[in-house]
C-alpha positions in Angstrom: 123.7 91.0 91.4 121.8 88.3 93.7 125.5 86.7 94.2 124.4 84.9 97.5 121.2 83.5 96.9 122.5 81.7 93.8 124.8 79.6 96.4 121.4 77.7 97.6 120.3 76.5 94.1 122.4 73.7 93.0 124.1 70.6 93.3 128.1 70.2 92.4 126.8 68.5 89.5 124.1 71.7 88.0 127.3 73.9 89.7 129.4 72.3 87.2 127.3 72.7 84.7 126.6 76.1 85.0 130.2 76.3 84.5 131.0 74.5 81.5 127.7 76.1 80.0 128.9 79.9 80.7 132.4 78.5 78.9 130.1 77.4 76.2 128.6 80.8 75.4 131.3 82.6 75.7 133.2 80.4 73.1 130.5 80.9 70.8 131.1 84.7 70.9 134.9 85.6 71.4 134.4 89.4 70.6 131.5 91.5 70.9 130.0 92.6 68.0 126.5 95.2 67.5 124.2 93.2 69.3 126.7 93.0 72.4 126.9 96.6 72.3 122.9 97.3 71.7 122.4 94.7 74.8 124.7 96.4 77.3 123.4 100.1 76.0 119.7 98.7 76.7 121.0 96.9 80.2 122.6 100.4 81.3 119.6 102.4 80.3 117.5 99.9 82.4 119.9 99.8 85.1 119.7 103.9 85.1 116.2 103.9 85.8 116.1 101.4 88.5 118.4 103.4 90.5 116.4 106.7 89.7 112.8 104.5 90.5 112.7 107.4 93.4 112.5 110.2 90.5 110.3 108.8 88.2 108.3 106.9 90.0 108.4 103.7 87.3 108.5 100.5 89.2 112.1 98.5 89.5 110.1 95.3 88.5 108.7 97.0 85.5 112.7 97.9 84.3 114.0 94.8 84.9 111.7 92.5 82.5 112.1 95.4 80.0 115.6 94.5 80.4 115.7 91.0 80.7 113.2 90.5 77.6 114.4 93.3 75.8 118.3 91.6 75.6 116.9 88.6 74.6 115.1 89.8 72.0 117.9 91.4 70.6 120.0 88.4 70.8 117.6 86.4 68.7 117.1 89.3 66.0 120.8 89.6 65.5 121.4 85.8 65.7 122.2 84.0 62.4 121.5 80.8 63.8 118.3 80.6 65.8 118.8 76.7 66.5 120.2 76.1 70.2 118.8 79.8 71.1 115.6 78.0 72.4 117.9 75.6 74.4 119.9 78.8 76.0 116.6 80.6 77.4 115.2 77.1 78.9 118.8 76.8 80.6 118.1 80.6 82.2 114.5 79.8 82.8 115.6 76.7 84.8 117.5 78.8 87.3 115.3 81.4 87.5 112.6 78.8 88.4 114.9 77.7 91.4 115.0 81.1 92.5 111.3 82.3 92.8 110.6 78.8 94.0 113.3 79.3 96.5 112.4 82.9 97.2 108.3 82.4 97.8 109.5 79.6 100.2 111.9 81.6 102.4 109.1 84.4 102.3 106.0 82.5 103.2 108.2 80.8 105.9 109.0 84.1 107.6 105.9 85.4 106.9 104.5 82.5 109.5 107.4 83.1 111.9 105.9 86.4 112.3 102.6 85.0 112.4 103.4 82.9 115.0 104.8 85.5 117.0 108.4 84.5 117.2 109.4 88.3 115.9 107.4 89.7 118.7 109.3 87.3 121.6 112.6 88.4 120.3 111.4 91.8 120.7 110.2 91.4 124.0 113.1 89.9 125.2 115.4 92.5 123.9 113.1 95.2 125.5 113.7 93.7 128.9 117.3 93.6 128.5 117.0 97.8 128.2 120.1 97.6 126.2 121.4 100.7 124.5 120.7 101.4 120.9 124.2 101.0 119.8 125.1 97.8 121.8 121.7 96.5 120.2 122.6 97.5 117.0 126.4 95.4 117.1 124.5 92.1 119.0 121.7 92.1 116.1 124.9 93.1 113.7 127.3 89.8 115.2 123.9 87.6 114.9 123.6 88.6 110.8 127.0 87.8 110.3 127.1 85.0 111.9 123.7 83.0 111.2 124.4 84.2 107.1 127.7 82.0 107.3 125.4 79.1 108.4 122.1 79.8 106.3 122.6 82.3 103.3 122.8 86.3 103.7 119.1 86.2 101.8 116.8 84.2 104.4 119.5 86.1 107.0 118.6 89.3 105.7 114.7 88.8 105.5 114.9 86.9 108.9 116.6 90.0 110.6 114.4 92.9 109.1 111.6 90.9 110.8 113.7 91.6 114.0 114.4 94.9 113.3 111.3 96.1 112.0 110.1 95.4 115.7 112.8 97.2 117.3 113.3 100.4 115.6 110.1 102.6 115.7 112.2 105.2 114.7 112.3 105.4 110.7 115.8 106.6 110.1 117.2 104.3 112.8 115.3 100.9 111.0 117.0 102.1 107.7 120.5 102.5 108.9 119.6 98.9 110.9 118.8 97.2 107.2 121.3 98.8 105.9 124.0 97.1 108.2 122.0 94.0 108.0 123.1 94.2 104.5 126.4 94.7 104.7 126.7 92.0 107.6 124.6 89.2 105.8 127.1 89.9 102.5 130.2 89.3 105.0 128.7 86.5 106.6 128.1 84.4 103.5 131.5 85.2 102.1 134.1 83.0 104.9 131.6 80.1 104.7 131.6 77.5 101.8 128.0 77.7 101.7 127.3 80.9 102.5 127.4 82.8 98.9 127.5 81.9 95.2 131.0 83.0 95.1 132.2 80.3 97.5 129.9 77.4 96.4 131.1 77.9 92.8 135.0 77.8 93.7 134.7 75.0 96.3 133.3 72.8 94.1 135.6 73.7 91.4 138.4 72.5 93.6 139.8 76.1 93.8 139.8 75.6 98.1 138.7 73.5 101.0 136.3 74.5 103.5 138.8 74.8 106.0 140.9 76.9 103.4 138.1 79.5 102.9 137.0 79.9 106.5 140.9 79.9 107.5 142.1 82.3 104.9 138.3 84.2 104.7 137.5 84.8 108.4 139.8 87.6 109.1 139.0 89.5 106.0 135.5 89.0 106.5 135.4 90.2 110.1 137.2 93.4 108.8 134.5 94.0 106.2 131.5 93.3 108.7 133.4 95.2 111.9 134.3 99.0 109.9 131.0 99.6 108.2 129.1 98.4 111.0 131.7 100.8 113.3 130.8 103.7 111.3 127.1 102.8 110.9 126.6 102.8 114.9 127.9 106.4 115.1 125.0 107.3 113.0 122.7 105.0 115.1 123.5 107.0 118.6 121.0 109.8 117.7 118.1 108.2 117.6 119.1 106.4 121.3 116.2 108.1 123.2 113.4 107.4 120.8 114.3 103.4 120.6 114.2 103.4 124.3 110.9 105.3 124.9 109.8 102.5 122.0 111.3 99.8 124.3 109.6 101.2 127.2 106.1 100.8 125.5 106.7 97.6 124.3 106.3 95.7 126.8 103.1 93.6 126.4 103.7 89.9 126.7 103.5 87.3 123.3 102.7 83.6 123.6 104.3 82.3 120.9 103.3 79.0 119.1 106.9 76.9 120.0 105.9 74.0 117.6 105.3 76.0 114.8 108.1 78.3 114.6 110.1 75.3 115.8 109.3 73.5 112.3 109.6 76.8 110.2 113.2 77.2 111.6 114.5 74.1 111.2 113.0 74.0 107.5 116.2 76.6 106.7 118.2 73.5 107.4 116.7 71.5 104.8 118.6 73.3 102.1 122.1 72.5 103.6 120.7 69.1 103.6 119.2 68.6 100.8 122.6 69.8 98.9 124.4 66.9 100.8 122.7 64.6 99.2 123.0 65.7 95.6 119.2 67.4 95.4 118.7 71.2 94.5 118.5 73.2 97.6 115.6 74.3 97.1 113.5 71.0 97.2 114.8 71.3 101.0 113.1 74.5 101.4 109.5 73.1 99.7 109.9 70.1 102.0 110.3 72.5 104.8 107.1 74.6 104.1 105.0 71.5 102.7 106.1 70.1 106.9 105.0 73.7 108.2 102.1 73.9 106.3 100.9 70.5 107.5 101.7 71.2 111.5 99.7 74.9 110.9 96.7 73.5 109.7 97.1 70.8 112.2 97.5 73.7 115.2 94.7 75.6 113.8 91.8 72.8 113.1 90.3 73.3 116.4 90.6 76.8 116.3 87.2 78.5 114.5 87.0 80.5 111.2 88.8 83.5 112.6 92.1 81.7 112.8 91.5 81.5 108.6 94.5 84.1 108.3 96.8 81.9 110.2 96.6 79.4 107.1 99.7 79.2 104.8 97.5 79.7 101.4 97.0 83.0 102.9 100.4 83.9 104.1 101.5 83.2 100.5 99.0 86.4 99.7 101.5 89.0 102.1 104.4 87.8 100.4 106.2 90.8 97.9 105.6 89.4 94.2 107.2 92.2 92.6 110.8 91.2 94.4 110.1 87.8 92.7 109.8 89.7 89.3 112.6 92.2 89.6 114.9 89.1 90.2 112.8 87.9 87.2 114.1 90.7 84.7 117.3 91.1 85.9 118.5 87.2 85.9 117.1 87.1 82.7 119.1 90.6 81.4 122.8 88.7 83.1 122.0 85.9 81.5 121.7 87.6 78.2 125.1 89.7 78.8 126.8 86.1 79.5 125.3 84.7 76.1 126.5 88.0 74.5 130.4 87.3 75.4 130.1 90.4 77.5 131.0 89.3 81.2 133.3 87.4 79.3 134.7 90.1 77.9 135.6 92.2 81.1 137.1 88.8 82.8 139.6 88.6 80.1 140.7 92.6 80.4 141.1 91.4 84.0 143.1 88.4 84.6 145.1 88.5 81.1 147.0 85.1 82.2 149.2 86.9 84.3 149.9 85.3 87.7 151.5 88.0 89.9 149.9 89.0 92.9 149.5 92.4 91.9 147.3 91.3 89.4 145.1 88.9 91.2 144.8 91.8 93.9 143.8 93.8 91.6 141.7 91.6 89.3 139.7 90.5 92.0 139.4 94.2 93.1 138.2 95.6 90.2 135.9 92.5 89.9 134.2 92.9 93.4 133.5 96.5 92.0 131.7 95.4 89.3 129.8 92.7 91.2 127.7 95.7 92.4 126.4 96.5 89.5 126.7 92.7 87.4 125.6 89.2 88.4 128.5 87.9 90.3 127.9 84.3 89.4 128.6 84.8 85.6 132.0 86.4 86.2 133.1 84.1 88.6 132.3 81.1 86.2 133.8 82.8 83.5 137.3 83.7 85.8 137.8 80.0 86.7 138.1 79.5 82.6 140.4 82.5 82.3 142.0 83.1 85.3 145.9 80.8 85.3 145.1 77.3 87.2 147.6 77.5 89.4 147.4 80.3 91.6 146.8 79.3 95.4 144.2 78.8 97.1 144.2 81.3 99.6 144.2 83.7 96.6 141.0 82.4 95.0 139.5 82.7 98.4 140.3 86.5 97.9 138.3 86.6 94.7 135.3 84.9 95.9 135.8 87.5 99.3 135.5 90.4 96.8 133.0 89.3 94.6 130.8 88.0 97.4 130.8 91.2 99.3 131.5 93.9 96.1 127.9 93.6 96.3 127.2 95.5 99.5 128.5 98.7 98.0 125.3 99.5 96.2 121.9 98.2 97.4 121.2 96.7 93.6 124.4 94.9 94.2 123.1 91.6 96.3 120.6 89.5 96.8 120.3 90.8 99.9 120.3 94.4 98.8 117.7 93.4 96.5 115.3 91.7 99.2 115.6 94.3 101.7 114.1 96.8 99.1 111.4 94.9 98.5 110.6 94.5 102.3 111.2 98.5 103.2 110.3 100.6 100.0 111.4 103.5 102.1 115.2 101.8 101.7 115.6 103.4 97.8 119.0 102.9 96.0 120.2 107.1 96.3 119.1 106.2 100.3 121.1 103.3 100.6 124.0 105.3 98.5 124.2 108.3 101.1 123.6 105.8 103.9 125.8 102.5 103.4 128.0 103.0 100.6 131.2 104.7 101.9 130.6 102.4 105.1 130.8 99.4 102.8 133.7 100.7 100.5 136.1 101.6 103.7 135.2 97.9 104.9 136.0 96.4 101.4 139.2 97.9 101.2 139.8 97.1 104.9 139.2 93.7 104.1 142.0 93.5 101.2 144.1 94.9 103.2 143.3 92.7 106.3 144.1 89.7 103.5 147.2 91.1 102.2 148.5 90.9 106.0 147.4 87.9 106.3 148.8 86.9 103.0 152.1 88.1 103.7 152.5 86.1 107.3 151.2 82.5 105.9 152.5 82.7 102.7 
């Protein structure tokens, strides 16, 4: 899970690392033994009741830390050397620090965009176009896929709920909207060297260029985005009339604050930036918020004590916590499965050393499957170690296209699957199954295929 919002936290060198330290671990345990086989039992049972959170009404946040402590635990009871275990969890607690620092950023920044009004102009502007619900639905669909190949298909995805949320009055509608968002975010990130963890970890492995990815990735990409979102809009065209009547009443006029939302958009740059120059991503985003916060106290001095709840420090208070602590637990739990030999484990039953290109199509099938249900980042560290050196690039673009968008076929499978629950709670994993999920398989396979063509003609 959480495959693209692992792309923004980390240099080449902590990319590298990450690498070498997965290789490390799964040295250390070449075949699974009880303890790998009590963690995966315990990560499954977990797993279980996150998707049935609808039925028995336990919090997904709750599940998740009983997971991600629960593996650890057993790692250390069954561990016969307890020496280097500390050093293991402090190496999974430092990502997982990047993350929820990352994450409460990229919140409380949109979280002032919409203070600021900027959701509420889009709107407007949209509403005086009087556009039909299904061309609205591709033009917000074209903007997700495209601004998650520039920023990454997390901020895209909370970013373009905002929008949506003040578009679709109708609930089914706004769910089938998130739902594409989704799937267009995941297909955004995965033709863009920056865009998803899949990418950033092969680029700066050496497995392609950034001209190799976008060249040999576009196409595919498109394919996934265009069928599910094809399909999707079908659904869309029944709640038409109600989004127009919404449109119609919608038509009060917002002053937004320019200079504000000026300086909370441009801190999503910062990031990109900040990996330039050898810093963690993330320290981009905090310098981005620490500007913002500065230039909204400085816009609201003046202003009286009723303009309090424009202040950042209470922003921060609307942000979604328990997101933060589901991505918590379950980091935590793939982290565990890595240190087990588990992920490790599959990779080999994969790959096997064989180079045809049967087997990397399939390989990297099978793999973007299970990056719906596992922490892509961890298999596609562990692939580079196992997977023959010398394929092409143009077919390690294919494996970071499947694993980066495998995660789209179940709403547990992303980062941006993840996110969007928290924001909608209506959005529940069995919704986003009867919903999304045959959208986003035919689109998958589309987008094999679409490669395979491709493959064929340049190659």
């Amino acid at each position: 899970m959480l495959q693209s919002l692992l792309s923004l936290f980390g240099s080449a060198d902590h990319a590298t690392e990450t690498i070498s330290e997965t290789a490390q671990h799964v040295t250390n345990v070449p075949t699974l033994g009880l303890a790998a086989y009590l963690g995966l039992g315990l990560f499954v049972l977990c797993y279980t009741m996150i998707a049935l959170e609808h039925k028995s009404k336990i919090d997904k946040s709750g599940m998740a830390l009983l997971a991600g402590t629960g593996l650890w635990v057993i790692i250390a009871a069954f561990a016969k050397d307890r020496s280097g275990l500390n050093a293991d969890i402090l190496h999974e607690s430092q990502e997982i620090f990047s993350i929820v620092v990352f994450l409460l950023a990229a919140m409380t920044i949109v979280e002032t965009l919409v203070h600021y009004g900027l959701f509420d102009w889009v709107e407007q502007k949209i509403s005086e176009k009087k556009l039909s619900s299904e061309r609205l639905f591709w033009i917000l669909g074209i903007l997700t896929f495209l601004l998650s190949a520039v920023l990454d298909n997390l901020t895209t995805t909370l970013i373009m709920i905002q929008v949506g949320r003040k578009i679709y009055a109708h609930k089914q509608a706004f769910l089938i909207f998130v739902a594409s968002t989704i799937i267009a975010a995941n297909a955004g990130g995965a033709f863009s060297p920056l865009g998803d963890v899949t990418t950033i970890i092969l680029w700066l492995a050496g497995k392609f260029s950034a001209t190799e990815i976008i060249k040999d990735g576009l196409l595919p990409a498109l394919a996934i985005f265009a069928i599910p979102h094809y399909m999707l809009s079908r659904k869309i065209r029944t709640h038409e009339e109600a989004e127009k009547a919404h449109s119609v009443t919608a038509s009060e006029r917002v002053h937004p604050n320019w200079p504000v939302i000026s300086i909370g958009l441009g801190a999503f740059v910062l990031p990109v930036l900040a990996n330039l120059i050898g810093l963690p991503p993330f320290m981009g985003l905090l310098a981005g918020l620490a500007i913002l916060w500065i230039a909204s106290d400085f816009s609201n001095r003046d202003k009286g004590h009723h303009e309090s709840e424009a202040k950042i420090i209470n922003l921060i208070q609307k942000t979604d916590i328990a997101t933060l602590k589901f991505f918590i637990g379950i980091l935590l739990a793939v982290g565990a499965l890595g240190h087990l030999g588990v992920l490790e484990k599959l990779n080999s039953i994969l790959f096997n050393g064989s180079t045809s290109l049967a087997t990397v199509v399939s390989a990297s099938t099978v793999l973007g499957v299970m990056s719906s249900i596992l922490d892509n980042v961890p298999l596609v560290a562990a692939a580079i170690n196992v997977f023959p050196a010398h394929v092409l690039p143009a077919e390690w673009v294919l494996l970071a296209l499947t694993a980066g968008t495998g995660g789209s076929l179940l709403v547990v499978g992303s980062a941006a699957g993840v996110a969007a629950m928290g924001q909608v709670p209506e959005l529940t994993f069995v919704k986003y199954l009867k919903l999304a999920s045959i959208p986003a398989l035919f689109g998958f396979i589309a987008g094999i295929i679409v490669w395979l063509i491709q493959f064929n003609i340049l190659y």
